[in-house]
C-alpha positions in Angstrom: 4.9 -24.0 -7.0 3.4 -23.8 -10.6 0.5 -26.1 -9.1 0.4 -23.8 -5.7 -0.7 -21.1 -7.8 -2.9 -22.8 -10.1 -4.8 -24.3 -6.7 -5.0 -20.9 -5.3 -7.1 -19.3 -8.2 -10.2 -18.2 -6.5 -7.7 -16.2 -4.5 -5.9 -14.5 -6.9 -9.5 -13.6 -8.5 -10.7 -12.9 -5.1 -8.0 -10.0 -4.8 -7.8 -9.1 -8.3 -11.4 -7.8 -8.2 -11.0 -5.9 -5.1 -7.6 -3.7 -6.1 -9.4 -3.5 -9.6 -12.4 -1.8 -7.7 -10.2 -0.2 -5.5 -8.1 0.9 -7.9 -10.9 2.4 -9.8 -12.4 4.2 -6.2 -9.3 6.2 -5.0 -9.2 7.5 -8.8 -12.2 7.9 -9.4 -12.8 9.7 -5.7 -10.1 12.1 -6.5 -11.5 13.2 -9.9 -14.8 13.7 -8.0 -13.8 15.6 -5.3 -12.4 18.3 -7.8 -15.9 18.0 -9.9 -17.7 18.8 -6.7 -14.8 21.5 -5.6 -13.7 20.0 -2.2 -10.9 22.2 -0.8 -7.8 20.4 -1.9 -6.9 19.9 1.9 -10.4 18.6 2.9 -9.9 15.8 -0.1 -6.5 14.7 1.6 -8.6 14.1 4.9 -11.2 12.1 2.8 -8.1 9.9 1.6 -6.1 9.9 4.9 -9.4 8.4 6.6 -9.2 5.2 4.3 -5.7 4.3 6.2 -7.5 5.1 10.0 -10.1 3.0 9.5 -7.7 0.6 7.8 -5.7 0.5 10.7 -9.0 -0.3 12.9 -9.7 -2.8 10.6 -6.5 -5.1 10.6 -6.8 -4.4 14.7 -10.3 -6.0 15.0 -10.9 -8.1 12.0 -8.6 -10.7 13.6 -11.2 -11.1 16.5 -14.5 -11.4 14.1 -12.8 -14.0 12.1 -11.9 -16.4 15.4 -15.5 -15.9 16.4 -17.3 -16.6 13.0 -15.4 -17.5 10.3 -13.2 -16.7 7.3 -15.9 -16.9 4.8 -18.7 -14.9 7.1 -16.1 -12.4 7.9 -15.5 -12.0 3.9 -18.9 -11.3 3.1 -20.1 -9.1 5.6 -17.4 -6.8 4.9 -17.5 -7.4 1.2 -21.0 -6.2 1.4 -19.9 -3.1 3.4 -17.0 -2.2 0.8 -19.8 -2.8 -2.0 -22.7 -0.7 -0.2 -20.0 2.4 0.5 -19.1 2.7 -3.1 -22.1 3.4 -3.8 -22.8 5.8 -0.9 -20.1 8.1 -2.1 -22.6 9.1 -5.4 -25.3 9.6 -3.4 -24.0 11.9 -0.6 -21.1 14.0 -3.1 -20.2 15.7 0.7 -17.1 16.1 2.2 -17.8 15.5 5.7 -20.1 12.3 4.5 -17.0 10.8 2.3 -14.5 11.2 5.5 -16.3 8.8 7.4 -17.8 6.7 4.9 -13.8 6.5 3.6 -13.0 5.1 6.9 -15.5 2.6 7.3 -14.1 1.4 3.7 -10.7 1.4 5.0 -12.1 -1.1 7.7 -14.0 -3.2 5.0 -11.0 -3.8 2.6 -8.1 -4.4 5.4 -10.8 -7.8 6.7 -10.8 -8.8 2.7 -7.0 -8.1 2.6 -6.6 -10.3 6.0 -9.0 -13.0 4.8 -7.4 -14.0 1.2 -3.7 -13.1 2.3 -4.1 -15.1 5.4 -5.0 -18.0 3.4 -2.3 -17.8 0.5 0.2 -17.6 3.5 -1.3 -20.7 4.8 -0.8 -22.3 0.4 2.9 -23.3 1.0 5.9 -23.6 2.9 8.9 -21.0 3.4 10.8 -21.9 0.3 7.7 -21.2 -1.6 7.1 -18.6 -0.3 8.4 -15.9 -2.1 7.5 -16.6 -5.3 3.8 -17.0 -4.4 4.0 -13.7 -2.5 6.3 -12.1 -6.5 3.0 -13.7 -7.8 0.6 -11.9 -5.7 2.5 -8.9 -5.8 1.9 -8.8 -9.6 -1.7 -9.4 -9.3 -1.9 -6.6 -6.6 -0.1 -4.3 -8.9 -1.7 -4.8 -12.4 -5.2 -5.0 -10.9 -4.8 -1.5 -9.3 -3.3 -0.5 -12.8 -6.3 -1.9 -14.6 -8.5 0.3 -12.2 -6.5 3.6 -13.1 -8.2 2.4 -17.1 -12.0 1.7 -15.9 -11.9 5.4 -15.1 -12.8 6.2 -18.5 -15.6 3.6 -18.7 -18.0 6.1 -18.0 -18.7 9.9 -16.7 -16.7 10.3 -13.5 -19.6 13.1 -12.5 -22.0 10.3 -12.2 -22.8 7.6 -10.9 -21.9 4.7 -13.3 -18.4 4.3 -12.0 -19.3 3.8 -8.2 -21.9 1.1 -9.2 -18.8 -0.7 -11.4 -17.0 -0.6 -7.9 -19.7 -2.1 -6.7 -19.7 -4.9 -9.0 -15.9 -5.6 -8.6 -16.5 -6.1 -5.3 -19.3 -8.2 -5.3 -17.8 -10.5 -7.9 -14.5 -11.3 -5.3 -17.1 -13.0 -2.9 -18.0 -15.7 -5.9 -14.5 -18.0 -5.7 -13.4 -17.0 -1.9 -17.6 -18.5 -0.4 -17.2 -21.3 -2.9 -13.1 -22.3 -1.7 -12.8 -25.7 -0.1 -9.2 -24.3 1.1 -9.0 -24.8 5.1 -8.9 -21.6 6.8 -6.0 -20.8 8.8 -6.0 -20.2 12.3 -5.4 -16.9 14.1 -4.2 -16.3 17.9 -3.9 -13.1 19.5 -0.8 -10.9 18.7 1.8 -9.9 20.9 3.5 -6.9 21.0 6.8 -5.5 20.8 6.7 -1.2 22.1 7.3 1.1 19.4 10.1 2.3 21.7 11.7 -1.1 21.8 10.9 -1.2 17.8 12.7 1.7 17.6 15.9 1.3 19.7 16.5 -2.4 17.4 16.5 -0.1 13.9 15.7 3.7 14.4 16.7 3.5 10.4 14.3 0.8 10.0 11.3 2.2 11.5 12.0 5.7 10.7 12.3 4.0 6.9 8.3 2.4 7.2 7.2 5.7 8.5 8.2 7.2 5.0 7.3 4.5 2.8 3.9 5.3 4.5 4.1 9.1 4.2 5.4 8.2 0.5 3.2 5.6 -0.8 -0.2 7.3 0.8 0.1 10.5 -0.8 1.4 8.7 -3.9 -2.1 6.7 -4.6 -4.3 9.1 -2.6 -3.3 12.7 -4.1 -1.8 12.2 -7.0 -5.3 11.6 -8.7 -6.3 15.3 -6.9 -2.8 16.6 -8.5 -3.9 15.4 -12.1 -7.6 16.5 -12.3 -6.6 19.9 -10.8 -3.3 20.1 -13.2 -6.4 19.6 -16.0 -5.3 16.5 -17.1 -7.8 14.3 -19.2 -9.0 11.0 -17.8 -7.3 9.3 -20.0 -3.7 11.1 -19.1 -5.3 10.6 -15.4 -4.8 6.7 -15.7 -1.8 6.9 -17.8 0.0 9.0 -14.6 -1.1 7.0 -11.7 -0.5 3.7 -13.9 3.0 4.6 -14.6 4.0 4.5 -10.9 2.3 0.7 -10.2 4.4 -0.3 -13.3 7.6 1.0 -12.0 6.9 -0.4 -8.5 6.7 -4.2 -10.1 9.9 -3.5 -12.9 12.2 -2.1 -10.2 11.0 -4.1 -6.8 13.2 -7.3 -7.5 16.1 -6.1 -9.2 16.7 -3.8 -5.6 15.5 -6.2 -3.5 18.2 -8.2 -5.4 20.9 -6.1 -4.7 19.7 -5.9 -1.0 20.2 -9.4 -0.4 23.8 -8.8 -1.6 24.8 -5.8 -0.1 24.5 -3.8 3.1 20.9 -3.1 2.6 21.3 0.0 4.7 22.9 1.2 1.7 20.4 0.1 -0.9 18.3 1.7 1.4 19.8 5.0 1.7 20.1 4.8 -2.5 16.6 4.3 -3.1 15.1 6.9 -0.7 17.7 9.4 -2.5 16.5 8.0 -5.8 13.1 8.9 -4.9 13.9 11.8 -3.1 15.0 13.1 -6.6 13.0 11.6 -9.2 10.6 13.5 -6.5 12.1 17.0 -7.3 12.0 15.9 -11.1 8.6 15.7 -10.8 8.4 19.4 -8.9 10.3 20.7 -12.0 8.4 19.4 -14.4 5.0 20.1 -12.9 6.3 24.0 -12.7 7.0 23.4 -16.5 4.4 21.3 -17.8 2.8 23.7 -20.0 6.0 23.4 -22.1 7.1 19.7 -21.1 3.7 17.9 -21.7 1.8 15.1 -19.7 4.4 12.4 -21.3 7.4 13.7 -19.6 4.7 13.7 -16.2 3.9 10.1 -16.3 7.9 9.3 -16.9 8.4 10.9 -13.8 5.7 9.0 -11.8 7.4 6.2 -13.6 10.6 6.7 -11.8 9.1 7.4 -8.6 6.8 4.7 -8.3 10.0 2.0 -9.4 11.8 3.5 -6.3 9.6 4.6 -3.7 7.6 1.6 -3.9 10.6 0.2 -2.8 11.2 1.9 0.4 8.4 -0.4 2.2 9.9 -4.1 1.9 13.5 -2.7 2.1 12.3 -0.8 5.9 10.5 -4.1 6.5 13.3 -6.2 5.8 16.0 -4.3 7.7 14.3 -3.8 10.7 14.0 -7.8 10.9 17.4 -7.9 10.8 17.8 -6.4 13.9 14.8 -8.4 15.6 15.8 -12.0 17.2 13.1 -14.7 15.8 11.2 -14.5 19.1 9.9 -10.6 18.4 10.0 -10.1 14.5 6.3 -11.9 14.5 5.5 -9.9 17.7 7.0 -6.7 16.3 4.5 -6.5 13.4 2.0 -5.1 14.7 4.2 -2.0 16.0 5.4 -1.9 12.2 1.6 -1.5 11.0 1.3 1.1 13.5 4.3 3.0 12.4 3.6 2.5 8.7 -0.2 3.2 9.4 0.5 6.8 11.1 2.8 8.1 8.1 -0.4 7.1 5.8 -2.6 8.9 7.6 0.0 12.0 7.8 1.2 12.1 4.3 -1.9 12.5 2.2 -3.3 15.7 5.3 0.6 17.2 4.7 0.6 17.2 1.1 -2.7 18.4 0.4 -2.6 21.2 2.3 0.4 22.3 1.1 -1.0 22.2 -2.1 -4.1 24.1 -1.7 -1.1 26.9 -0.1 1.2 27.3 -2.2 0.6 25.0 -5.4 -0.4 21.5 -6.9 3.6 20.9 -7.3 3.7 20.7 -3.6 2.4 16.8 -4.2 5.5 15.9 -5.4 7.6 18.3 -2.7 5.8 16.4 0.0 7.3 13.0 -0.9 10.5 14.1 -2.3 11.5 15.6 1.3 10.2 12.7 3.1 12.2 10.7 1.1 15.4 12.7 1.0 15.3 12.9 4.6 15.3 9.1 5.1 18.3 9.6 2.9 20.2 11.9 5.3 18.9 9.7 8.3 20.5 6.5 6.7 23.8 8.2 6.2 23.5 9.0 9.9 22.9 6.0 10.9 25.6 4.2 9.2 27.9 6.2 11.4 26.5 5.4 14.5 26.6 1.4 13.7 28.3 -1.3 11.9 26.1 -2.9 9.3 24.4 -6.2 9.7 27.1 -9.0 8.1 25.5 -10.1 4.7 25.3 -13.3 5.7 23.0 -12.8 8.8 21.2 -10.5 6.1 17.3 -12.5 6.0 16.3 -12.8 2.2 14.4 -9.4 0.8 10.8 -10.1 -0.4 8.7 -8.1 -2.4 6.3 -6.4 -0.9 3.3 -3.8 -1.7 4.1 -0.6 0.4 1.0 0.8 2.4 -1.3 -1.8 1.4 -2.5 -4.9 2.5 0.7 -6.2 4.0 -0.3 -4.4 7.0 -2.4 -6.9 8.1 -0.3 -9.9 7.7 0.9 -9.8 11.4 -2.5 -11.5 12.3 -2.0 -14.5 10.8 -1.2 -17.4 13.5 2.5 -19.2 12.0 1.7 -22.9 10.8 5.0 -24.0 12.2 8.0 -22.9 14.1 9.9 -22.8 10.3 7.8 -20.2 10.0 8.9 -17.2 12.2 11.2 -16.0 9.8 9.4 -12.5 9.1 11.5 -12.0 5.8 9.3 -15.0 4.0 5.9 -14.4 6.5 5.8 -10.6 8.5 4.3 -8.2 5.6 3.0 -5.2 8.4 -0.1 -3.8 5.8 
C-alpha cells in the first residue's frame, strides 16, 4: 500500500494544488463579496452556483473524457478553472461572479473526475480504503492550507486570484507528465430517485443534509466571518477548524458505524451537529463577550461531526441497495446530494441578510436536527440492517469531489461493492 501511494505522487500533488487553490477561492470570494458589499443573499447565489455547474460538470465530463482523453480533458478544464480565477478580480460584479462560479464548478468536478478516477483505478478493494483515508487527508489539509494563503496578500486586490491561478496551473505539471494508464469509463445507469428513496428514505434524506450542511459550511461561513468583522487571520483560523475536525472525528465514527447499527451512529451525529450548531448560534449572539477562540471551537465541533453525515448517508443507503444498483444508484445520490448544495448556501444567506449573521449557524443546526428526528422515525418504521450484512464505512469528503466518482467504469466484478468504490461527489 506504502508503495501504492508513493507511485501515485503526481496525483496526490495533482489534487493538492487544486483544493489549496480552491481552498484559497471560496475564502477569498467570500471576503470579497463583503469588500464589494454584495447583499448577503446575492453572495449565497454566487456560492450555490459553484455546486450547479458542478453537478453539470460530473454529468458531461464523463462523455469529453471517452472522446479525447484523460490528460486533454485535464487541461482544458485546468485552463478554464485558472482563467476564471482571474476573471473574478476583473469583473468584482455579482451577476458576472454567479455565472463565472458555475462555469468553475464545471472546471473543478472534470479535474476531480480525472485524478480520482485514476487513484480508484491504483489498487484493488482491500486497498482501498486506506488510499481513499490518504486522499482524504490530502483533500482536507490542502483546503486548510488555502484558509492560510488568505493573508498572503490584500484580499481587495488582485494578488490572491492570480495565486489561484498559479495553484491551478501547477496541478497540470505531474497529472500531463503521468505514465499511469487511464481508466476506462462507460455510460452510467440509473436507479430513480423514487426507487432511491423507497430502499432508504433515512439514507437519502441523510445525503440531502450533508449537502444542505457541508455547502453552507465552506460557502457562507467565510460571508459569516468577514461580516461578524473578523480579521483574516481569525477568518482562516474559523473555517480551518472545521476541515480539522472533519479528518480527527471521520474514522473514529465511521468506526463505530461499522460496529453498530449505523442508523444510530447516524441519528447521533446529526444530533451532534444539530447542537454543536445551536452552540455556534449562542455564541455568535455573544461573541462580543466570548471572543473569536470560543468561535473557531465551535466550528471545530461542527466540522468533526457534520462532516460526517456524508459517508455515514452514503454508506447506509448501500446497505439497502443489492450489488446490481449501488453503482447504478450513484448517480441519483449525486443528484440528491447536489440539490441540498445548491439549497443550503441560497437558505442560509438569506436568512442572514433578514434577520442576522447567526442565522448561518441556525440554517445547518435545523437541517441537521431534523435528520435527527427523521432517523428516530425511521427506526420505528424498520428493523435495522444485521451488523454483519453492514458493508465497511469509508471516509469520505462530504459535498466535494466524491460526487463524481459514479463515472468511473468498475475494473472488475470485485469491484461493485460501493462501500470501497461509490463516493456520489
Amino acid at each position: 500500500m506504502h508503495k501504492t501511494i508513493l507511485s501515485s505522487w503526481p496525483l496526490f500533488f495533482g489534487i493538492s494544488m487544486i483544493m489549496i487553490g480552491s481552498g484559497l477561492q471560496g475564502t477569498l470570494l467570500g471576503v470579497r463579496a463583503t469588500i464589494e458589499h454584495f447583499p448577503t443573499y446575492a453572495t449565497g447565489i454566487i456560492m450555490s452556483m459553484y455546486y450547479v455547474g458542478f453537478m453539470l460538470g460530473s454529468h458531461y465530463t464523463p462523455m469529453l473524457l471517452r472522446g479525447v482523453g484523460h490528460i486533454r480533458v485535464f487541461a482544458a478544464l485546468a485552463s478554464i478553472a485558472s482563467v476564471t480565477a482571474l476573471f473574478h478580480a476583473l469583473f468584482p460584479s455579482a451577476e458576472i461572479w454567479a455565472v463565472i462560479r458555475a462555469v468553475t464548478g464545471f472546471a473543478y468536478a472534470g479535474l476531480y473526475i480525472v485524478i480520482e478516477s485514476w487513484l480508484n483505478n491504483a489498487t484493488d478493494n482491500k486497498g482501498r480504503g486506506k488510499l481513499m483515508a490518504t486522499y482524504l487527508i490530502v483533500l482536507y489539509g490542502s483546503i486548510a492550507i488555502g484558509q492560510y494563503l488568505l493573508m498572503a496578500a490584500d484580499p481587495a486586490g488582485m494578488d490572491l486570484f492570480v495565486l489561484t491561478s498559479i495553484l491551478v496551473t501547477l496541478a497540470v505539471l505531474p497529472i500531463s507528465l503521468s505514465s499511469r494508464p487511464a481508466p476506462q469509463f462507460e455510460k452510467p445507469v440509473k436507479v430513480s430517485m423514487r426507487e432511491l428513496f423507497k430502499s432508504s428514505p433515512l439514507g437519502v434524506y441523510g445525503l440531502f443534509v450533508a449537502g444542505v450542511g457541508a455547502a453552507t459550511l465552506f460557502a457562507i461561513g467565510p460571508v459569516y466571518a468577514a461580516g461578524a468583522g473578523f480579521t483574516l487571520t481569525q477568518i482562516s483560523n474559523f473555517m480551518a477548524m472545521a476541515l480539522i475536525g472533519g479528518v480527527l472525528l471521520q474514522f473514529p465514527i465511521g468506526w463505530l458505524s461499522d460496529r453498530f447499527d449505523r442508523r444510530r451512529v447516524l441519528i447521533c451525529a446529526a444530533g451532534c451537529a444539530g447542537v454543536t450548531c445551536t452552540l455556534g448560534a449562542i455564541l455568535a449572539l455573544n461573541i462580543d463577550s466570548v471572543g473569536v477562540g470560543m468561535m473557531c471551537f465551535a466550528m471545530f465541533l461542527i466540522g468533526g461531526t457534520a462532516l460526517t453525515i456524508y459517508g455515514l448517508s452514503s454508506a447506509h443507503t448501500n446497505d439497502h441497495l443489492s450489488p446490481s444498483q449501488m453503482v447504478a444508484a450513484s448517480a441519483s445520490m449525486l443528484l440528491v446530494n447536489g440539490f441540498g448544495s445548491v439549497i443550503g448556501p441560497i437558505t442560509s444567506s438569506t436568512l442572514m441578510d433578514g434577520i442576522g449573521l447567526w442565522m448561518f449557524f441556525v440554517t445547518m443546526g435545523v437541517s441537521y436536527g431534523s435528520l435527527c428526528v427523521y432517523g428516530l422515525y425511521r427506526t420505528m418504521r424498520r428493523a435495522p440492517v444485521p451488523r454483519d450484512q453492514q458493508g465497511a464505512f469509508i471516509a469520505q469528503p462530504s459535498a466535494s469531489s466524491s460526487m463524481v466518482m459514479h463515472h468511473v467504469a468498475e475494473p472488475s466484478a470485485d469491484n461493485i461493492n460501493p462501500l470501497k468504490n461509490n463516493k456520489n461527489y
